[in-house]
NUBA-410237 format. One record per atom (N, C-alpha, C): x, y, z; residue number from 1; atom name; residue in one letter. Coordinates in steps of 0.05 Angstrom, whole numbers. Last residue first. Layout:
<site u="X" v="Y" w="Z" num="NUM" atomo="CA" residuo="a"/>
...
//
This chain:
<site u="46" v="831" w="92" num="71" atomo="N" residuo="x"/>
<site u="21" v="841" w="112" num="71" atomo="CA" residuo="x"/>
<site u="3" v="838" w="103" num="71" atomo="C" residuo="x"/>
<site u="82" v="806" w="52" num="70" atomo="N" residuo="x"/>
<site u="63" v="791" w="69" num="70" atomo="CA" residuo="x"/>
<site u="48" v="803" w="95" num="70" atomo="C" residuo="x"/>
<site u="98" v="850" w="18" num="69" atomo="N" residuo="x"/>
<site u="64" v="837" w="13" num="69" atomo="CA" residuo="x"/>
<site u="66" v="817" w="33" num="69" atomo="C" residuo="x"/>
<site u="141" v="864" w="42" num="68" atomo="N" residuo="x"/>
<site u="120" v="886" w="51" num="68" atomo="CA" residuo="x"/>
<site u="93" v="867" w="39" num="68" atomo="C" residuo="x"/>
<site u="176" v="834" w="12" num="67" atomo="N" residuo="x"/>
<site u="166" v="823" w="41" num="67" atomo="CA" residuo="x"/>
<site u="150" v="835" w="51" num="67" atomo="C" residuo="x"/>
<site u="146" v="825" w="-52" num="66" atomo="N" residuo="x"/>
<site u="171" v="839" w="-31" num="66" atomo="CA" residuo="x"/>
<site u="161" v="834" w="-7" num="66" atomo="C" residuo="x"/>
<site u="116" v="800" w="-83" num="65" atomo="N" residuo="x"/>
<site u="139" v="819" w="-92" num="65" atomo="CA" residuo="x"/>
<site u="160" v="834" w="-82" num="65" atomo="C" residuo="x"/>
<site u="74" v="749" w="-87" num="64" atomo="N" residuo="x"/>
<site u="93" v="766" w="-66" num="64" atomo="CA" residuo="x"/>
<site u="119" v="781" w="-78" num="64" atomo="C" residuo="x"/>
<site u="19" v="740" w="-98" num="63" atomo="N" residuo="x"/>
<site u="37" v="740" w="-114" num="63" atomo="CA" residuo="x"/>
<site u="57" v="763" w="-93" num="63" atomo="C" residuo="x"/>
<site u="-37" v="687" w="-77" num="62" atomo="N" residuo="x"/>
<site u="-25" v="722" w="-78" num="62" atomo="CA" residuo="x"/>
<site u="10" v="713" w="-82" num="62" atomo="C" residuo="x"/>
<site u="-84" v="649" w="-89" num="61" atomo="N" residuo="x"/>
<site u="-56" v="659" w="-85" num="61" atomo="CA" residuo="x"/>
<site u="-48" v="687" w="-88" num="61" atomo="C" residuo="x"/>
<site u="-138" v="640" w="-125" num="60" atomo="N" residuo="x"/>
<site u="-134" v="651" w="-101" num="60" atomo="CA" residuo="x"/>
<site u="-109" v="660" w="-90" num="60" atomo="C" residuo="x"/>
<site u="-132" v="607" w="-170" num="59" atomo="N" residuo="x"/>
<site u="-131" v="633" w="-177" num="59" atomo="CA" residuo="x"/>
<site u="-134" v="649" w="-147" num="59" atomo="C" residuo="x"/>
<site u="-130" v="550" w="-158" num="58" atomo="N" residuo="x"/>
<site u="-159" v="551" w="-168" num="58" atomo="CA" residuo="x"/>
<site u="-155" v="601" w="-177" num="58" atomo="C" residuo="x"/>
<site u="-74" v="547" w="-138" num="57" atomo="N" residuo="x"/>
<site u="-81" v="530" w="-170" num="57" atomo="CA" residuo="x"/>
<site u="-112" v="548" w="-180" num="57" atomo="C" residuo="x"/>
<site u="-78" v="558" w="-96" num="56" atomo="N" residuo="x"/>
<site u="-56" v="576" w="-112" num="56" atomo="CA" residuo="x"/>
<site u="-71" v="570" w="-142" num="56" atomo="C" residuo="x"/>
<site u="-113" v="522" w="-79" num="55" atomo="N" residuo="x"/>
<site u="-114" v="553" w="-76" num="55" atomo="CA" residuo="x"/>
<site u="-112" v="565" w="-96" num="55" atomo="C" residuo="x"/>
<site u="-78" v="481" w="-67" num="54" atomo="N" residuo="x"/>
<site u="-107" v="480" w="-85" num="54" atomo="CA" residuo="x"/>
<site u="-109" v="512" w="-95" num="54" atomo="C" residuo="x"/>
<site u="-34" v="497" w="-51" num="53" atomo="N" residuo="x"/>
<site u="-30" v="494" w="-67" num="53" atomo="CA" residuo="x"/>
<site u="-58" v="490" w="-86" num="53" atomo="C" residuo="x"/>
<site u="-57" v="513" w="6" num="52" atomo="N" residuo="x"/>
<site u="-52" v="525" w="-8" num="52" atomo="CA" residuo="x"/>
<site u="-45" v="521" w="-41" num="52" atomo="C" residuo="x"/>
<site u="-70" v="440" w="11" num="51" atomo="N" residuo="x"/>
<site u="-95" v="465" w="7" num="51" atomo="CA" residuo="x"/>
<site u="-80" v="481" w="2" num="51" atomo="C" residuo="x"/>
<site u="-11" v="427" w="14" num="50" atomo="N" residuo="x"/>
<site u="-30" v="415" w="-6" num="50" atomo="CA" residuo="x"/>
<site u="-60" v="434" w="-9" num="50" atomo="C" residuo="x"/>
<site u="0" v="459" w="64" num="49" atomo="N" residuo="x"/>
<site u="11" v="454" w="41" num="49" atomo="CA" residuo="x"/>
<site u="-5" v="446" w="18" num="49" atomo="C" residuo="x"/>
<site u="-34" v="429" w="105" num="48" atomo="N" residuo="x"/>
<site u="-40" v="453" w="94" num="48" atomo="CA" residuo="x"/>
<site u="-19" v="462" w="70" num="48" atomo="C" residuo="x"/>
<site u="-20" v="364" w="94" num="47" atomo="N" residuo="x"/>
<site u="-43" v="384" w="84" num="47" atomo="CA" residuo="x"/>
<site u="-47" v="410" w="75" num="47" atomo="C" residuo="x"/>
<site u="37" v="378" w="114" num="46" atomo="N" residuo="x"/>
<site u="31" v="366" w="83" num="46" atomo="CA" residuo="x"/>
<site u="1" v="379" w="71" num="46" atomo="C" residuo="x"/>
<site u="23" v="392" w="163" num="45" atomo="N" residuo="x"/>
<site u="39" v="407" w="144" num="45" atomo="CA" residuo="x"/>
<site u="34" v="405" w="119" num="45" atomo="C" residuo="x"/>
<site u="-2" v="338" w="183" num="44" atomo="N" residuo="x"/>
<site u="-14" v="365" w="186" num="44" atomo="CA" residuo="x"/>
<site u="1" v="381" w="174" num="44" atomo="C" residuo="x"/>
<site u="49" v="317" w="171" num="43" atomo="N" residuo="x"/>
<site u="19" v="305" w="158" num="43" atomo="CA" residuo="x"/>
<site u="4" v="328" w="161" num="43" atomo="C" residuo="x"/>
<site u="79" v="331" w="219" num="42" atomo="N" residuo="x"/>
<site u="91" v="336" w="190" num="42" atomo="CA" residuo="x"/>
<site u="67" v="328" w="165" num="42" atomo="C" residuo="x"/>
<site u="56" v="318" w="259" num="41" atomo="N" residuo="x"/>
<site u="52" v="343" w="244" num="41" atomo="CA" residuo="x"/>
<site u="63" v="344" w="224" num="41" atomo="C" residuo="x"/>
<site u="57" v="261" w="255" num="40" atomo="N" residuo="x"/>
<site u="16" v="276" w="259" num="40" atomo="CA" residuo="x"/>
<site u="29" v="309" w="250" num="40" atomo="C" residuo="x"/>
<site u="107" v="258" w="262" num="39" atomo="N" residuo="x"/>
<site u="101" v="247" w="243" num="39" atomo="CA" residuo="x"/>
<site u="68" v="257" w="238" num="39" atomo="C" residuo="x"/>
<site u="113" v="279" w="318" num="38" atomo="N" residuo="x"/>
<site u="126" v="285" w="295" num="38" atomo="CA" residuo="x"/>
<site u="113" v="280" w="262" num="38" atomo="C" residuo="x"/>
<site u="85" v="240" w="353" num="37" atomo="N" residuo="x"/>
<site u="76" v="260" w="347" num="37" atomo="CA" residuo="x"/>
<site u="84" v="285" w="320" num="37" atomo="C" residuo="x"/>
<site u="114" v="195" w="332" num="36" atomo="N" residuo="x"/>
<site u="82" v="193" w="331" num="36" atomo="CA" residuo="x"/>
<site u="82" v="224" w="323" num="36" atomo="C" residuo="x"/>
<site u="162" v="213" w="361" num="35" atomo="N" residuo="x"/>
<site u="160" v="206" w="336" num="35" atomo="CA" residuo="x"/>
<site u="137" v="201" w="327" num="35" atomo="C" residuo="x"/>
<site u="138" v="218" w="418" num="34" atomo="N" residuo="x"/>
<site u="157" v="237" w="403" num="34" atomo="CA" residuo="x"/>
<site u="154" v="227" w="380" num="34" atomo="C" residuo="x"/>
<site u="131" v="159" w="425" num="33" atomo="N" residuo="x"/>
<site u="99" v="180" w="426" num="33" atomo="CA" residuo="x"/>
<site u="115" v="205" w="406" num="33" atomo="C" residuo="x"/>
<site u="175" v="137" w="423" num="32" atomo="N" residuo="x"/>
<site u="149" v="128" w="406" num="32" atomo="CA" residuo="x"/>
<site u="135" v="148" w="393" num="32" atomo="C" residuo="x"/>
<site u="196" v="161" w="468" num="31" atomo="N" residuo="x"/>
<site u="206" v="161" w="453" num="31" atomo="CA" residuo="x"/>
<site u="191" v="162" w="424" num="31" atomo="C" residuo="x"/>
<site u="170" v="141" w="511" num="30" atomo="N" residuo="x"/>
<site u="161" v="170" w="513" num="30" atomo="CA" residuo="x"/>
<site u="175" v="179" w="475" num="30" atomo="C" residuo="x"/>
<site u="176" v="86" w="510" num="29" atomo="N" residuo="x"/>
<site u="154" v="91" w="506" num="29" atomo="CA" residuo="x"/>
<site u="156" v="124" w="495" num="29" atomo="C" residuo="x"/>
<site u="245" v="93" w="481" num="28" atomo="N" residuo="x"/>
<site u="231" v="89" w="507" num="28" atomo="CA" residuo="x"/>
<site u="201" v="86" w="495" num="28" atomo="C" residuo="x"/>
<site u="280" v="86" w="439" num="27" atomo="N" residuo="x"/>
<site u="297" v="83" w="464" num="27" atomo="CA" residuo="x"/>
<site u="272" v="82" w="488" num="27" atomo="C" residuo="x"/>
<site u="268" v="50" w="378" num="26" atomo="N" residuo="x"/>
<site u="260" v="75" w="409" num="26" atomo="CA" residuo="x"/>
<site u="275" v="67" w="428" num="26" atomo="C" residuo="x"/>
<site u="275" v="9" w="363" num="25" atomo="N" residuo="x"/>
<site u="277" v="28" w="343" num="25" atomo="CA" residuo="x"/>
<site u="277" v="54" w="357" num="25" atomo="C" residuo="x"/>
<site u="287" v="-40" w="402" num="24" atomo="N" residuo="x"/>
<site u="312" v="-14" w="392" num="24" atomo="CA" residuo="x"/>
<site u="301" v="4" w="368" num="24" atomo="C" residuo="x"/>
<site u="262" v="-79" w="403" num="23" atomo="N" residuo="x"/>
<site u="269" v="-79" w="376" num="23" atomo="CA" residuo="x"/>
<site u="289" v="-53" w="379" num="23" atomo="C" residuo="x"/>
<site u="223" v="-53" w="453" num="22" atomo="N" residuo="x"/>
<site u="251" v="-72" w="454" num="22" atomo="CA" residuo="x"/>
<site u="256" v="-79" w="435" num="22" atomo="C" residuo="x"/>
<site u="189" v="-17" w="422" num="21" atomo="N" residuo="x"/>
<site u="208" v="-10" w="440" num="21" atomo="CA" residuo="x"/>
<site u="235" v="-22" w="438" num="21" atomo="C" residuo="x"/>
<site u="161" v="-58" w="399" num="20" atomo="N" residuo="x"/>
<site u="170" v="-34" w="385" num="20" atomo="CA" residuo="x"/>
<site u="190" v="-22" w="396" num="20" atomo="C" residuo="x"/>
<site u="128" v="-75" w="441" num="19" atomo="N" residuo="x"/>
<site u="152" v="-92" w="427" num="19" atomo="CA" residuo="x"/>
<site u="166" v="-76" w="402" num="19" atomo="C" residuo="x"/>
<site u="106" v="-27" w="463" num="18" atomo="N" residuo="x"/>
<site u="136" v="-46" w="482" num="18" atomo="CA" residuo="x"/>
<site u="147" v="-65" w="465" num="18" atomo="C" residuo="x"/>
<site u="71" v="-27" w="430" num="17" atomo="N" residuo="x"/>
<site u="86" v="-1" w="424" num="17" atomo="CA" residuo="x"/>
<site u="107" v="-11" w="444" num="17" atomo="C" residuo="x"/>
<site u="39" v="-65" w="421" num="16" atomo="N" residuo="x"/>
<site u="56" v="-67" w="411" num="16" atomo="CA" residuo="x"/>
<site u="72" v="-39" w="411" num="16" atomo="C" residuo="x"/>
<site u="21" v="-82" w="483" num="15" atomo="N" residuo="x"/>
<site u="32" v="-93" w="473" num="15" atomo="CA" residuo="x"/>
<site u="60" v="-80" w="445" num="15" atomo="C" residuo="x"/>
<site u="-16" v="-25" w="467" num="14" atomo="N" residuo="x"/>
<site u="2" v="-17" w="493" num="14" atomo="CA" residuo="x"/>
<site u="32" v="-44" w="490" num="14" atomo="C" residuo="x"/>
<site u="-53" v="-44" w="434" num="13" atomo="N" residuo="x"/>
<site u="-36" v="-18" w="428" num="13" atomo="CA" residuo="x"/>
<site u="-4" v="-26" w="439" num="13" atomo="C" residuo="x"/>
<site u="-72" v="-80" w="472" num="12" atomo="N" residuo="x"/>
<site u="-64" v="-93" w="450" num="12" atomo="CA" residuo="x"/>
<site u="-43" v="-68" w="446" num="12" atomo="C" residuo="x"/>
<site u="-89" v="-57" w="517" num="11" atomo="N" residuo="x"/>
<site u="-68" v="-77" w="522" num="11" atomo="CA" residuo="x"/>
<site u="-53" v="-88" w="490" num="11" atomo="C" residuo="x"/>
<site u="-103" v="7" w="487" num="10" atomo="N" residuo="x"/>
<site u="-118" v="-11" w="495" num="10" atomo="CA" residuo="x"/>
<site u="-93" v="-33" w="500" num="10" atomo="C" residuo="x"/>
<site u="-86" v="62" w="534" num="9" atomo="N" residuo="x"/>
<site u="-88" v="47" w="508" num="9" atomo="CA" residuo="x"/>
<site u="-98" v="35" w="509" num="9" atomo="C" residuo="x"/>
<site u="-90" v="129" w="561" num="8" atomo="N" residuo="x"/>
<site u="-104" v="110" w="564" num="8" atomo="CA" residuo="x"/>
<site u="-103" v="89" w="543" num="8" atomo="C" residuo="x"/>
<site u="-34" v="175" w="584" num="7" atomo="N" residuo="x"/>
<site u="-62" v="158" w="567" num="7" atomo="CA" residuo="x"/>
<site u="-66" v="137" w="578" num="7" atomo="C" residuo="x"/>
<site u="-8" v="234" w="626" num="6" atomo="N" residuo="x"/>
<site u="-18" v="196" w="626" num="6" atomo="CA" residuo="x"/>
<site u="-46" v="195" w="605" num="6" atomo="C" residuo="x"/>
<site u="46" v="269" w="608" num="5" atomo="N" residuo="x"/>
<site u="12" v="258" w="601" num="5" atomo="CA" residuo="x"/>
<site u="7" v="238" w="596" num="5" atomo="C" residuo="x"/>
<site u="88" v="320" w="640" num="4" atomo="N" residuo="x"/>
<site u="74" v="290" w="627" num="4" atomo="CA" residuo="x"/>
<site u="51" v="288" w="634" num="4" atomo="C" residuo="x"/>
<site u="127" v="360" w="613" num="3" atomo="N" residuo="x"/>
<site u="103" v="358" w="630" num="3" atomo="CA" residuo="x"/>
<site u="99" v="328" w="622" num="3" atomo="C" residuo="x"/>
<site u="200" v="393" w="618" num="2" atomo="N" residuo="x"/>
<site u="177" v="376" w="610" num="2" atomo="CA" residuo="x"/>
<site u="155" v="368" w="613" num="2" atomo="C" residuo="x"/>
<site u="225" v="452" w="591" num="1" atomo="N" residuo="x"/>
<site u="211" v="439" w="613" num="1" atomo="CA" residuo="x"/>
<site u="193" v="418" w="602" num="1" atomo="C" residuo="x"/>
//
């Protein structure tokens, strides 16, 4: 199911996310935003990725020996 959500840009934004559009890299505005939002989590992944790996590094990590250690 889909829901929609009206923003607010500024004319400039709003300019270039339609000439982004009509270049065919998107098939729509809604298109954009899907790939925007894709791209904010895969960044939000990377982070927390990158902090566990601080972690792991500073002696905090836990050492998994069987699926029973991830309770």
């Amino acid at each position: 199911m889909r829901t929609i959500i009206n923003i607010s840009v500024p004319q400039s934004v709003a300019r270039d996310i339609k000439k982004e559009v009509k270049t065919g890299k998107f098939a729509s505005t809604s298109e954009f935003f899907r790939h925007m939002w894709r791209l904010w989590n895969e960044e939000k992944l990377l982070r927390e990725i990158r902090q566990s790996q601080k972690e792991f590094a500073q002696g905090k990590g836990k050492i998994l020996r069987s699926l029973k250690d991830l309770r």
